[in-house]
C-alpha positions in Angstrom: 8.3 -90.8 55.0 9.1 -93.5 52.7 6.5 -95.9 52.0 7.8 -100.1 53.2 6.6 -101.1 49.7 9.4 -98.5 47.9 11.7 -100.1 50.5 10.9 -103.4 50.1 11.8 -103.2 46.6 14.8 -101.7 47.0 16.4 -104.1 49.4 14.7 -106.4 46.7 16.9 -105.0 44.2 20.0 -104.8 45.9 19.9 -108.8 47.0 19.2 -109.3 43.0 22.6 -107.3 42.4 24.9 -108.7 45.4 23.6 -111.9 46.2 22.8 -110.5 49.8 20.1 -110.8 51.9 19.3 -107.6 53.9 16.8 -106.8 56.7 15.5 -102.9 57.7 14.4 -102.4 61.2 13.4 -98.8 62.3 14.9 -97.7 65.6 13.0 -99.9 67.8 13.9 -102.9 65.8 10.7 -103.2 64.5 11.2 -105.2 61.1 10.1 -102.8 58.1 11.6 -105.1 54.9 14.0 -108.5 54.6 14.6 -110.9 52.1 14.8 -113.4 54.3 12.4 -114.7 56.7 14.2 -114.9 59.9 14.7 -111.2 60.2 12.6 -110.7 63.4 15.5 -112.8 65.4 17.4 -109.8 64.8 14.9 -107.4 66.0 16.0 -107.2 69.9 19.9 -106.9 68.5 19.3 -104.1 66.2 17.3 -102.2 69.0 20.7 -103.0 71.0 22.4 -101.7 68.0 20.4 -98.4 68.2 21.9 -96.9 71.6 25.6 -98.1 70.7 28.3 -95.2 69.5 29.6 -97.4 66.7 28.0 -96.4 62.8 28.2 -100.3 61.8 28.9 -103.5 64.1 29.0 -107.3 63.6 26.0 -108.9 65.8 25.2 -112.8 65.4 27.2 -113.7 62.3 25.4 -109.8 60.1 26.8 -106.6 59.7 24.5 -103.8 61.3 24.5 -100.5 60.1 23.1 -97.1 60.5 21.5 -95.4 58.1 21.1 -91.2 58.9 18.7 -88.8 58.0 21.1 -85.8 58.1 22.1 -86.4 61.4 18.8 -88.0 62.6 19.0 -92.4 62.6 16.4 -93.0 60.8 16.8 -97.0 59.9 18.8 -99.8 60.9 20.2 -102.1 58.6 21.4 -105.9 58.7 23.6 -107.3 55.8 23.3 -110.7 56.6 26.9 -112.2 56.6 30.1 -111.0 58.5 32.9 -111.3 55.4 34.9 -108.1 54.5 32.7 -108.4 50.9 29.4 -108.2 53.4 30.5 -105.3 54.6 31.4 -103.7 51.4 28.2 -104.4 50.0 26.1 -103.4 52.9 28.1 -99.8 53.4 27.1 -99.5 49.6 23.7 -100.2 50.5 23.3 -97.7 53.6 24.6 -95.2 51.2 21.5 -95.8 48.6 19.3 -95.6 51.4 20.7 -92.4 52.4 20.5 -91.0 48.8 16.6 -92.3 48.5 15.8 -90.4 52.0 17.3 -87.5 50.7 15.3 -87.5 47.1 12.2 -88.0 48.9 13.0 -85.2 51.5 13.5 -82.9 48.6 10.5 -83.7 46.6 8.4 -83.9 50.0 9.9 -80.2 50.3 8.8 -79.6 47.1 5.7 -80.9 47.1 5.3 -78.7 50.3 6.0 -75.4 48.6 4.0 -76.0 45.7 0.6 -76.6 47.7 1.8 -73.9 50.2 1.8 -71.6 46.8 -0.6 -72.6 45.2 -3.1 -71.9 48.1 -1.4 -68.7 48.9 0.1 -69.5 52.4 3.4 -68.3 51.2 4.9 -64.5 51.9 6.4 -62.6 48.6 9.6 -63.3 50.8 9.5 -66.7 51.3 8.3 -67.6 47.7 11.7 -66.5 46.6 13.4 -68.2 49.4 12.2 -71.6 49.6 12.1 -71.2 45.5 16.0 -70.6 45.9 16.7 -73.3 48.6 15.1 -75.9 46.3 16.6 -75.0 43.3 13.5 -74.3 41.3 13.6 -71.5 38.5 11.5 -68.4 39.8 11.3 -66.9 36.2 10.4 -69.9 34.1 7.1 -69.8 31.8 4.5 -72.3 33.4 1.0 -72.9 33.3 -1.5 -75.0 35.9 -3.7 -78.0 34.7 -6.7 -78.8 37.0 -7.4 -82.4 36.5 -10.7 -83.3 37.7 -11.1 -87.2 38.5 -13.2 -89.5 40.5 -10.7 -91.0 42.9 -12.8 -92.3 45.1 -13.2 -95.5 42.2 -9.5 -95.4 41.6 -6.8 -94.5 43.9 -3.9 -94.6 41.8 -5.1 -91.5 39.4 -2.2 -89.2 40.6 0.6 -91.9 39.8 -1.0 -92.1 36.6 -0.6 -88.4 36.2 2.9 -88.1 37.9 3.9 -90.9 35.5 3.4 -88.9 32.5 5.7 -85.4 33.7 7.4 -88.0 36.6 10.8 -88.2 34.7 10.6 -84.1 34.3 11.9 -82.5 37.1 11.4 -78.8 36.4 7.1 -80.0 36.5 5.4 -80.5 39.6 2.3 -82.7 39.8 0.6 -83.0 43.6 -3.2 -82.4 44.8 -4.6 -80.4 48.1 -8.4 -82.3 48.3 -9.4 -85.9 47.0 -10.6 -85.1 43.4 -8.8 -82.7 41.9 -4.9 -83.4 40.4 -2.8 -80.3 39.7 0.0 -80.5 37.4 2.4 -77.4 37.6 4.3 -77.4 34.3 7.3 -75.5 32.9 6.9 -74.0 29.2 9.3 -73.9 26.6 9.8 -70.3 25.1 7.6 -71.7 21.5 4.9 -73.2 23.6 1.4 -71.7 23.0 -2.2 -72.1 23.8 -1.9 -75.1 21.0 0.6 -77.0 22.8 -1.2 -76.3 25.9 -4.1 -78.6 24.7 -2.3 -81.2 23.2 -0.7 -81.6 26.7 -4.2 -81.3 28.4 -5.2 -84.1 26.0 -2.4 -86.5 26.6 -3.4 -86.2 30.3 -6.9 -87.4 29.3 -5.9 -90.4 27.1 -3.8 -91.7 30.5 -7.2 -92.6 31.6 -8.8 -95.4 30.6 -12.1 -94.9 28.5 -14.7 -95.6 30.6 -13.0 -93.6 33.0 -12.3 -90.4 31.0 -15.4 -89.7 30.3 -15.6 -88.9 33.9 -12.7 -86.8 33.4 -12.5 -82.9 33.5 -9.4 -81.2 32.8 -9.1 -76.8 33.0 -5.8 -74.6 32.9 -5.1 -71.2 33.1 -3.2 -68.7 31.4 0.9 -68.7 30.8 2.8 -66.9 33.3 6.0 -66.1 34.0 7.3 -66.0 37.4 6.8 -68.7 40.5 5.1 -66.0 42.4 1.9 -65.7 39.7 1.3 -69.3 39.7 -1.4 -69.0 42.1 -3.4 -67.3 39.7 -2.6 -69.5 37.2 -3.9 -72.1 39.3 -7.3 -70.3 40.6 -7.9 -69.3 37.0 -7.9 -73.1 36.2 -10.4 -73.6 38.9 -12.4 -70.9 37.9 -12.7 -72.7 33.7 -13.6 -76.1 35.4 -16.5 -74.4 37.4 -17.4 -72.5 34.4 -16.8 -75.6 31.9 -19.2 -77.5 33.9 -22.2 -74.9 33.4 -21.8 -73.9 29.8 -19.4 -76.3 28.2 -20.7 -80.1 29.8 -20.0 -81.5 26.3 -16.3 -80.3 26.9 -13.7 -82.8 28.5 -10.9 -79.5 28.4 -11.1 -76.1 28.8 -9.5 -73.0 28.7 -9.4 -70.1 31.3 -8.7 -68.4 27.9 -12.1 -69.6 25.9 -14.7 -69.1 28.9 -16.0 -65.8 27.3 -18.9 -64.1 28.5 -19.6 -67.5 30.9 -16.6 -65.9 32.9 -18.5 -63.0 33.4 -21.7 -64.3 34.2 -19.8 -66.6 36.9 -18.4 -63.7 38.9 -22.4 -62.1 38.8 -23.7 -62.1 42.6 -26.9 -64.3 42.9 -29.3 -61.7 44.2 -28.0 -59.8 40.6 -28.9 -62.6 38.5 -32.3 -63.2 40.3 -33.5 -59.1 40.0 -32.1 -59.5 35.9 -34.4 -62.9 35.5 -37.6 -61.0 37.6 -36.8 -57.9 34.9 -37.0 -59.8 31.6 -39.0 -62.3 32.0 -41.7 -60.8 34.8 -40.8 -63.4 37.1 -41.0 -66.6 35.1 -37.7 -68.5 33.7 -36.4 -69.2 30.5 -36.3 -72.5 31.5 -40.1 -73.3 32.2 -40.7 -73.6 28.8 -41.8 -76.2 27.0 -39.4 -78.8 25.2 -40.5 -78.0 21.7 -39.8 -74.2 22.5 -36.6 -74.7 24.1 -35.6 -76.9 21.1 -36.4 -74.2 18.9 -34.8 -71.5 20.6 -31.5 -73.9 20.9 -31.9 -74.3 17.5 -32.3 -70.6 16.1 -28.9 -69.8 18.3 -26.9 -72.7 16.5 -27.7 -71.4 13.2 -27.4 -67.8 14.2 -30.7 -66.5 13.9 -31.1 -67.6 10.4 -34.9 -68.5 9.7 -34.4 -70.3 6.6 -31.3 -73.2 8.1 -33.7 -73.6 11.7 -36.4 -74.1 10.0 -34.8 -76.6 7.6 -32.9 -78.9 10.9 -36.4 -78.9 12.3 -38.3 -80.5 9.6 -40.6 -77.7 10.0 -42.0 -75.4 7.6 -41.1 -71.9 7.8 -44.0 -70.4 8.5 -44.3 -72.5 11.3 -41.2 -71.5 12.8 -42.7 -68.0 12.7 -45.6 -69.0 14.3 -43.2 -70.4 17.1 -41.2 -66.9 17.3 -44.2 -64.8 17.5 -46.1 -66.9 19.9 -42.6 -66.7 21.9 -42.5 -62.6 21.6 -46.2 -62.2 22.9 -44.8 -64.7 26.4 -41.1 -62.5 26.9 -41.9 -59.7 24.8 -38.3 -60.7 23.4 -38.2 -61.2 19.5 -35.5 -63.5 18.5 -34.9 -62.6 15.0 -34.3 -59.0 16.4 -30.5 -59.1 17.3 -30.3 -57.3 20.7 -33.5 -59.6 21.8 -31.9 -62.6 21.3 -28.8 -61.7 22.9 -30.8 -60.4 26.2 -32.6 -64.0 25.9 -29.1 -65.5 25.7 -27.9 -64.4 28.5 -30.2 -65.1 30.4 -30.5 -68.5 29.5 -26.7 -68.9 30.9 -27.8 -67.1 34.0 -30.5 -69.7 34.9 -27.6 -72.3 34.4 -25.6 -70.4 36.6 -28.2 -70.3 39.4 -28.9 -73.7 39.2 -25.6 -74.5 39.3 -24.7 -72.8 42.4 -27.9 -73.9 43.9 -26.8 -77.5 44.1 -23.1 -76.6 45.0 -25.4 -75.2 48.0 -26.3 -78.5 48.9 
């Protein structure tokens, strides 16, 4: 369960503090960590060591001990030197090793709910259960941050992110595929949907700049118990899916700012496809020239205001007329009337939508 290099450095730091060199077999004898380099003499005596009743014995000029997972042996180790001060120190030094299995037990536990929950595996039950058995606060205010990274470049992206909420034990950060990072953090009673961001934006800046860019992070909305936090987290998916159709300039977004790209998400593709054949006889919104679609971009960004297009085109008026009308006679849509343009609107973000889920089809 725990990794050689996190036990490597312990024994490391224990030698540093006693002056002791120690060796960690597991309970074939195989050597796991030492600090000194003729540990795997000891390797056939600590296999010995494994099927005698004693908890600690001197073999060979060391003091051996056992070192329990509950009641399962889990390691042997050898304190090298057989004084009463060797034994003292390397009793101290089983009992850390005890303590570390026991913290990673716990947060492997943890770590287990919080997937299981998030995925909704978990009965109503045993959500309140488990939550109970791992001391973790069923009616505290928390939200879920999707972090989107490219892990396949750089492996270490989820220590990154556990070492910003790591020293916070009440937040869970884990992941259940290859890209995606999911932070599950507790809320103080004050903490809005501005603090939300700020917090979404500190997980950004942990990435370097190059790399951020490449970076897309989504949350959901507050809740309040442990048992809601699956919504939490599918809203969260839901705004990075979203984010990436209608919001690409967008590093962070909010379940809670999607607006009518929500909807248009949740449309059935057959829907979107008879909507596109009714408005536009068949053709797309999309098929249109670049000095059309500029325009039309345009005319939105300055809400339908003739004069303002006109004048961040360079154009003359009239000729930005000319452009509307020769638009009308193609769609039969005319912009400057309000519910045209938003019919011609939406259907622009439904041709994004389609296209998006066409290459998710892939």
């Amino acid at each position: 369960m725990i990794s050689n290099q996190i036990l490597q450095s312990t024994i490391d730091g224990l030698k540093s503090i006693s002056r002791v060199d120690f060796c960690l077999t597991d309970t074939e004898g195989k050597v796991l960590c030492t600090t000194f380099p003729e540990a795997d003499d000891y390797s056939a005596k600590a296999a010995e060591f494994v099927d005698s009743a004693a908890d600690s014995q001197v073999l060979k000029g060391c003091q051996f001990f056992k070192v329990f997972d509950e009641y399962q042996l889990e390691y042997v180790l050898i304190a090298k030197g057989d004084m009463d001060d060797t034994y003292m120190v390397g009793k101290l030094a089983s009992f850390q090793l005890q303590n570390l299995l026991v913290a990673y037990k716990e947060r492997f536990d943890k770590d287990n709910f919080i997937k299981n929950l998030l995925l909704d595996n978990l009965l109503l039950v045993d959500i309140y259960n488990r939550a109970k058995k791992l001391h973790i606060n069923v009616e505290a205010r928390r939200v879920v941050y999707l972090v989107e990274t490219n892990r396949d470049k750089d492996g270490n992206d989820l220590d990154k992110v556990r070492g910003l909420f790591g020293g916070k034990t009440k937040d869970f950060v884990t992941a259940v595929d290859e890209k995606n990072i999911i932070v599950v953090k507790e809320l103080a009673e004050d903490e809005g949907y501005e603090e939300l961001n700020k917090t979404a934006e500190v997980i950004l800046s942990a990435f370097r700049p190059e790399q951020a860019s490449e970076v897309r992070i989504a949350y959901g909305t507050v809740i309040n118990e442990i048992k809601e936090v699956s919504r939490s987290y599918k809203e969260a998916r839901m705004a990075l899916d979203v984010g990436k159709i209608f919001f690409e300039e967008r590093n962070i977004i909010a379940y809670s700012t999607l607006g009518i790209g929500r909807l248009i998400y949740q449309l059935p593709i057959p829907l979107c496809k008879m909507f596109i054949k009714e408005i536009f006889d068949g053709k797309s919104p999309d098929e249109f020239d670049e000095e059309a679609l500029m325009t039309i971009n345009k005319f939105f960004e300055n809400n339908l205001n003739v004069s303002e297009t006109s004048r961040q085109l360079y154009i003359h008026r009239n000729t930005l007329v000319y452009r509307l009308d020769k638009l009308q006679k193609t769609t039969g849509l005319d912009l400057r009337v309000f519910e045209d343009a938003i019919t011609f609107r939406i259907a622009l973000m439904v041709v994004k939508y389609m296209k998006y889920m066409e290459t998710m089809d892939y």
